[in-house]
C-alpha positions in Angstrom: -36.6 14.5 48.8 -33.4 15.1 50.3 -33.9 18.9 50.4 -36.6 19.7 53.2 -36.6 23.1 53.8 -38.5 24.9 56.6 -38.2 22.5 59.6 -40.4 19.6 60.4 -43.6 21.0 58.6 -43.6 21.5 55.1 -44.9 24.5 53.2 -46.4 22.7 50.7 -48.2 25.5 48.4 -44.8 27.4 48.2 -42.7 23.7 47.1 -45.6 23.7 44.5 -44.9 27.3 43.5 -41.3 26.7 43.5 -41.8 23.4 41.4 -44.1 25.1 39.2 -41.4 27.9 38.2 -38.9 25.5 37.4 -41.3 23.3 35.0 -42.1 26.8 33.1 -38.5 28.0 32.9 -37.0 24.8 31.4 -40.5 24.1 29.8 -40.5 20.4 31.8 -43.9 19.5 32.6 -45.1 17.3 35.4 -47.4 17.1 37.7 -47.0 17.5 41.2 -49.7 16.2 42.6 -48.8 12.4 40.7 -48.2 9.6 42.5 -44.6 8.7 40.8 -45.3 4.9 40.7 -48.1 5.5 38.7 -46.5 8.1 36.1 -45.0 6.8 33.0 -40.9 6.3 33.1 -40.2 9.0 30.6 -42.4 11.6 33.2 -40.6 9.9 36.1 -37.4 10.9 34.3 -38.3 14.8 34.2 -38.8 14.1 37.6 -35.3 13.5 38.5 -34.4 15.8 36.3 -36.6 19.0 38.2 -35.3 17.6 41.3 -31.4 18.3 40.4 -32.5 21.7 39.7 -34.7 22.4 42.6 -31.7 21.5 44.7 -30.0 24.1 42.6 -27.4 21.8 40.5 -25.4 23.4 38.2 -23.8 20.8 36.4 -26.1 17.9 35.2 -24.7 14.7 34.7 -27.2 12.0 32.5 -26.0 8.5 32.5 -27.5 7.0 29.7 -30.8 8.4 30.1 -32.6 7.1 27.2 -32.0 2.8 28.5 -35.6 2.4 29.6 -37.4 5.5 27.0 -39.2 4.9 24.1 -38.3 6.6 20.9 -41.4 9.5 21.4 -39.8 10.3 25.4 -36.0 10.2 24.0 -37.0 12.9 21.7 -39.2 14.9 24.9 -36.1 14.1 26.9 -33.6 15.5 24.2 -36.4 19.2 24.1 -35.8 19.2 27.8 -31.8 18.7 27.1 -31.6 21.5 24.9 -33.4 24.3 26.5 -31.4 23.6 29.9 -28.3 24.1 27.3 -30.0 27.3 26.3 -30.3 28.3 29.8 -26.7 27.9 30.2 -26.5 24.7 32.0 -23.8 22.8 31.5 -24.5 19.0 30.9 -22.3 15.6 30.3 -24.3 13.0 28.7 -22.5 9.9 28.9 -24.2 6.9 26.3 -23.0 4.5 23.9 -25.7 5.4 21.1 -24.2 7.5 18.4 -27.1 8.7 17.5 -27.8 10.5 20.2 -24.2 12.1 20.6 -25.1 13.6 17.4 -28.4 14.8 18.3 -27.8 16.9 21.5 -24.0 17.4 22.2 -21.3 20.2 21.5 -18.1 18.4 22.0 -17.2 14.7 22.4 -14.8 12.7 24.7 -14.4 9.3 23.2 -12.8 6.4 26.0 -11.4 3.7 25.5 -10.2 1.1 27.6 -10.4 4.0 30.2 -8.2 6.3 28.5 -9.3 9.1 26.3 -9.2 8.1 22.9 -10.0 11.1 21.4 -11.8 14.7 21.7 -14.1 15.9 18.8 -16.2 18.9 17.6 -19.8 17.4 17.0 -20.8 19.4 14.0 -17.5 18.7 12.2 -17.3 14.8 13.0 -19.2 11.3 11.6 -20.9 8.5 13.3 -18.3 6.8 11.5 -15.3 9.1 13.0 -16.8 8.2 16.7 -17.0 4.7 16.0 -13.3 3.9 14.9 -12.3 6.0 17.8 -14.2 4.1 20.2 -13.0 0.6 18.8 -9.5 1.5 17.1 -10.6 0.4 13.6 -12.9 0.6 10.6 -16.6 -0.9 11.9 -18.0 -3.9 9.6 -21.4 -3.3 8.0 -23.7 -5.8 9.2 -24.8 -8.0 5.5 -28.6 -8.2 4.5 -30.3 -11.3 5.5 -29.7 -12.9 2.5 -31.9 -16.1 2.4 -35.3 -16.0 3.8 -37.0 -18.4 6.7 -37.9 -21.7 5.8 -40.6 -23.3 6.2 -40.7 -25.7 9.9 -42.1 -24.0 13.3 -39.5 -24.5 15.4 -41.3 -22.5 18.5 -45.3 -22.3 18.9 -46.4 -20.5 21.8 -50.2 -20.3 22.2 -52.3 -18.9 24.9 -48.9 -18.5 27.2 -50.1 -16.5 30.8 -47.6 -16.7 33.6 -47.6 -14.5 37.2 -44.6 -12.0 37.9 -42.8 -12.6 41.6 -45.3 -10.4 43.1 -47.5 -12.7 42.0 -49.5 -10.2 39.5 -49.9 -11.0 35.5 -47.2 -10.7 33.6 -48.0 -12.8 30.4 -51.3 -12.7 29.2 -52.3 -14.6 26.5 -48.7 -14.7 24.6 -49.2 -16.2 21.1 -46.2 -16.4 18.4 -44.0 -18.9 16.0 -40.7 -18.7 15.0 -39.3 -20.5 12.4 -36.0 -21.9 11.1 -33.7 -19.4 9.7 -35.5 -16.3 11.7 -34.7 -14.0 14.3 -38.1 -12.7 15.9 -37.6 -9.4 18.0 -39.0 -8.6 20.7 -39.2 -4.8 21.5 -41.4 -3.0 24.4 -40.1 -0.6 27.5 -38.3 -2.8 30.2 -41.1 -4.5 32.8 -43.9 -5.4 30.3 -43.0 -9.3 30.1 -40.3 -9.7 28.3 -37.9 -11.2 30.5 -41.0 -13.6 32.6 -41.1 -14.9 28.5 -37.8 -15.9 28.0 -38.0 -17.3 31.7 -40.8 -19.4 30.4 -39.4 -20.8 27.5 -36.3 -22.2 29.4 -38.7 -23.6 32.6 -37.1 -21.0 34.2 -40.8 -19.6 35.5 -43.6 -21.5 35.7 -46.3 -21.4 33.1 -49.6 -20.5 34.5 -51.6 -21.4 31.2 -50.7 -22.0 27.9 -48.8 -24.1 25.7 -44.5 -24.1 24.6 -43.8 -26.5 21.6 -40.6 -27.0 20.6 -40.8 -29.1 17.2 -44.3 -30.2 18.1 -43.3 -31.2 21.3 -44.7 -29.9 24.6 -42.5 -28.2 26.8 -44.7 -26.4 28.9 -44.0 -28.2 31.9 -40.3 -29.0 31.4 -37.5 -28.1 33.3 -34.6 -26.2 32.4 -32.6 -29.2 32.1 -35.3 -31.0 29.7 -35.5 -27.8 27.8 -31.7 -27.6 27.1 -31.9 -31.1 26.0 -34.4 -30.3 23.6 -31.8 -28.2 21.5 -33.0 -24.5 23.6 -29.9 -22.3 24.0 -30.2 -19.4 26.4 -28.3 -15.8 26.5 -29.7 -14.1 29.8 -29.9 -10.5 30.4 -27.2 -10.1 33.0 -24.4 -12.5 32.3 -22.8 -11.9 35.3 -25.6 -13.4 37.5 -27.4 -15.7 35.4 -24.8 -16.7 32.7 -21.4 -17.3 34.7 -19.8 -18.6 37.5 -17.6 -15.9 37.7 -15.0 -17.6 40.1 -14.8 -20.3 37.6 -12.2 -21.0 34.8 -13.3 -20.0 31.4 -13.2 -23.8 30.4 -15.2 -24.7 33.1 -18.0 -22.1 32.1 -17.4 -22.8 28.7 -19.0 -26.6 29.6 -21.7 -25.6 32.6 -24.2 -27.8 31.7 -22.6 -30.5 29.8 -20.2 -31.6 33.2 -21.7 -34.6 33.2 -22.0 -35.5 29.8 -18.6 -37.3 27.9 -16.4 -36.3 27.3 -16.4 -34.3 30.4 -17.3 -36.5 32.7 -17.4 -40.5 33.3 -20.7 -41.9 34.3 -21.8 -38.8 34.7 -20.1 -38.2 37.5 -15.8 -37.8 37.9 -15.2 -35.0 35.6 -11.9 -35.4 33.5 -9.9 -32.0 33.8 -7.7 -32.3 30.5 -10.9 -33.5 28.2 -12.5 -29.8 30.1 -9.2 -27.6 29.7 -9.2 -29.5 25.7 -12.8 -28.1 25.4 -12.2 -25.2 26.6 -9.1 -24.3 24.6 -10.5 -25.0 21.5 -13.7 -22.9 21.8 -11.5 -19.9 24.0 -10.0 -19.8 20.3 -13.1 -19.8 18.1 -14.8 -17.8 20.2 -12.7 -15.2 20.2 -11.9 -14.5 24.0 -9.1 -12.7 24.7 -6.9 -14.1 26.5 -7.4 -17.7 24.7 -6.5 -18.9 27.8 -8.8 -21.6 29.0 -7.6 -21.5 32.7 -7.9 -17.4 33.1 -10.7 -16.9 35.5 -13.9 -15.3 34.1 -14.5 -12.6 36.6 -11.1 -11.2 35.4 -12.7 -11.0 32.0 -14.4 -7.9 30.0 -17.6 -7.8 29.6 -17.6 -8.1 26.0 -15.3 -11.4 26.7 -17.8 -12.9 29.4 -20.6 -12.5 26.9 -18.2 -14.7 24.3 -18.2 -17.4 27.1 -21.3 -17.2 27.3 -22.1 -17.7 23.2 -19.6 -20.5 23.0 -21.3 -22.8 25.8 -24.7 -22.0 23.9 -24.0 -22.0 20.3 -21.8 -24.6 20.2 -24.3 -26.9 20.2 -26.0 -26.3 17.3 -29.0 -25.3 18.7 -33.0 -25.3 17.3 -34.2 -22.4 19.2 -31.6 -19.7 21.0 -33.3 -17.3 23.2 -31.2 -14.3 23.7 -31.8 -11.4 26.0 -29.9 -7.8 26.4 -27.6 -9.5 23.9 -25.4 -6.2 23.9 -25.9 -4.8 26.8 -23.0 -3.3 28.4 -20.8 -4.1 25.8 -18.5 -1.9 23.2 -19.2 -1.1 19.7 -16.7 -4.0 18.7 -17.9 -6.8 21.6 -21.5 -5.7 19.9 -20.4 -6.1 16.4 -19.0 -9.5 17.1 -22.2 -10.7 18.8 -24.9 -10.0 16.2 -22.2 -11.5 13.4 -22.5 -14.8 15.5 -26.7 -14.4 15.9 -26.8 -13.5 12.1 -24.3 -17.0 11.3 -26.8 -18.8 13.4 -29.5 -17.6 11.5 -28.0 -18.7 8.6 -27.7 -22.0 10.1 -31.3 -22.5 10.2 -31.9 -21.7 13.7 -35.0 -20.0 15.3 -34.0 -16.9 17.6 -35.8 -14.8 19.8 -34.3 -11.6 20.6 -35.1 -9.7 23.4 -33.7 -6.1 23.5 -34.5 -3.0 25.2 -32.0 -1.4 21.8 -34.6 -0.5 18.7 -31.4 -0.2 16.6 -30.6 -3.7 17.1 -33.9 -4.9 17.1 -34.5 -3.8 13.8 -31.2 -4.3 12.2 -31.4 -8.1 13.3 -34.9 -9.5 12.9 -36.9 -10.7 10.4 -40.1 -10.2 12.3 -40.4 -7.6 15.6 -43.3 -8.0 17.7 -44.2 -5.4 20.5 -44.9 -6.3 23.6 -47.2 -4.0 26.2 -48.6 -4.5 29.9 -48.1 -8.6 29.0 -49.1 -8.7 25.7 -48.0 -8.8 22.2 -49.5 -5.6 20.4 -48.5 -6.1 17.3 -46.4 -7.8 14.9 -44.5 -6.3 12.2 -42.2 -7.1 9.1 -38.8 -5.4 10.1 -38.9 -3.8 6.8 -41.8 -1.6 7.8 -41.1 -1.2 11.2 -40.4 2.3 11.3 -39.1 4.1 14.9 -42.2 5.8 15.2 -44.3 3.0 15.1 -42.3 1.0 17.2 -42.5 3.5 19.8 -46.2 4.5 19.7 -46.5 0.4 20.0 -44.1 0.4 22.9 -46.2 3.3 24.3 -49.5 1.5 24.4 -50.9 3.2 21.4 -52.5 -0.2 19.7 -53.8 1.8 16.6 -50.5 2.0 15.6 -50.6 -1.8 14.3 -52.5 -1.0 11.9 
């Protein structure tokens, strides 16, 4: 695509050839003849990657290339990396996972706060060394979940079957609890349900089938509004769209929601500007946003200091059930650090959480329980303790017999 030679009619038995030759040099297999819609994303990824080449690229940029992969197609995708290293190729991976700095790359560029923070030799540097380069300081260690989840079902989901926007199946037959005091992951390759799911639980989407009980309490058929009222915090997957107003003030995001509740508001309808800016002061400071200033306008914001909006509208109302999506992503080692301290002090708190994350790392650092979803479904369901990568992955991938 893009590189037609030949004139109008295309010599397709010498692209093949040509295609061919490249797969057996830098030992990336395909297949031609696929339909790339119906190929898995880790093949569509080789792809790209024998299309740079057939154009003859010599300098390969990947920008995080593992976001969508599971674990089995990083480690494919990281062969594929190495033997176009070998060929002499040279390659800039730009990612924010550590581990896979470590794994592939010669030297490393840290930036910070667009600047370079540092340059370092892989095979004589740390995780640990990257880290306070990338955030200025020693990194915390996240604490074991010290107390266990109690006993009440805060969320019951039975028999949950909602349709994508195209109108096809994208929940089929969802069944889960969470209860108070536990973080529930939910891991699977972007696209298989996850985000229709947390749409659900909010009234965000309309449920097709099924039942949502919050405390007992049907609230299948609520909406959004209803939902929130219920004691249902939400942390969407792109803040920016679905989170923020981002021409608003920070205290005025900081009480979306509750404008026409007091103190904000009389009668629910004049707001009171000085009980909004108090408000928003106060949780600008607890919250941690930088600048404190309640007036600053959030679009002028970092990312990591939009997503702190973003926790201080939800969490500050001691919420039963938070449902959390992408969490972290986007963010920097610190703005990530900061937010899984406030999921885990939550926790502690006694509320339920779901946690959707495309991030394995997180997901198992986090929960309590991880369950996998696939094509709509929820494959499996594991302890976090024996949820190794591997299993995770082959769970991810489709490969059901790995529940077992």
């Amino acid at each position: 695509l893009g590189d037609e030679r030949g004139g109008p009619v295309l010599d397709d038995r010498a692209i093949e050839e040509r295609v061919r030759g490249l797969e057996e040099r830098f030992a990336i297999a395909v297949e031609p003849g696929a339909r790339v819609e119906d190929i898995p994303l880790g093949l569509q990824q080789r792809v790209e990657i024998l299309k740079v080449l057939y154009r003859g690229s010599e300098l390969l940029i990947f920008d995080e290339p593992t976001a969508v992969l599971t674990p089995q197609e990083v480690d494919e995708l990281f062969a594929i990396v190495r033997t176009l290293r070998e060929e002499g190729k040279p390659l800039i991976l730009i990612t924010h996972k550590l581990r896979e700095v470590m794994a592939v790359t010669d030297r490393i560029t840290v930036l910070r706060g667009g600047r370079n923070a540092g340059e370092l030799v892989t095979k004589q540097t740390t995780p640990a060394e990257i880290a306070r380069a990338m955030v200025g300081r020693e990194m915390k260690q996240l604490k074991a979940r010290a107390t266990p989840p109690r006993t009440e079902v805060i969320l019951d989901v039975r028999g949950l079957e909602a349709l994508s926007d195209r109108g096809s199946p994208a929940l089929r037959g969802i069944d889960f609890e969470i209860r108070s005091g536990e973080i529930l992951g939910i891991a699977g390759v972007g696209g298989n349900g996850q985000s229709e799911l947390a749409q659900c639980l909010l009234g965000l989407r309309k449920v097709a089938a099924g039942t949502i009980r919050i405390g007992g309490i049907d609230i299948s058929r609520d909406d959004p509004k209803r939902t929130r009222a219920r004691g249902v915090a939400y942390v969407p997957e792109d803040r920016r769209i679905e989170g923020l107003v981002l021409a608003f003030t920070v205290a005025d995001d900081f009480i979306l929601g509750k404008q026409d509740r007091p103190p904000y508001a009389a009668n629910g309808i004049v707001l009171d500007p000085a009980a909004i800016l108090k408000a928003g002061g106060r949780l600008a400071v607890e919250y941690d946003v930088r600048p404190p200033n309640p007036r600053a306008i959030v679009a002028n914001l970092s990312g990591g200091n939009q997503q702190k909006v973003v926790l201080g509208r939800e969490l500050s109302e001691r919420p039963k059930l938070i449902v959390v999506s992408q969490p972290t992503r986007g963010l920097d080692i610190a703005a990530t650090e900061y937010v899984h301290e406030r999921l885990l002090e939550q926790r502690g708190q006694g509320a339920a959480i779901l946690l959707v994350s495309s991030e394995l790392d997180e997901i198992r650092a986090l929960s309590d329980r991880i369950a996998v979803m696939f094509e709509g479904r929820i494959v499996a369901v594991l302890d976090a303790a024996s949820a190794t990568e591997e299993r995770l992955g082959l769970l991810m991938a489709g490969h059901t017999e790995a529940a077992a």
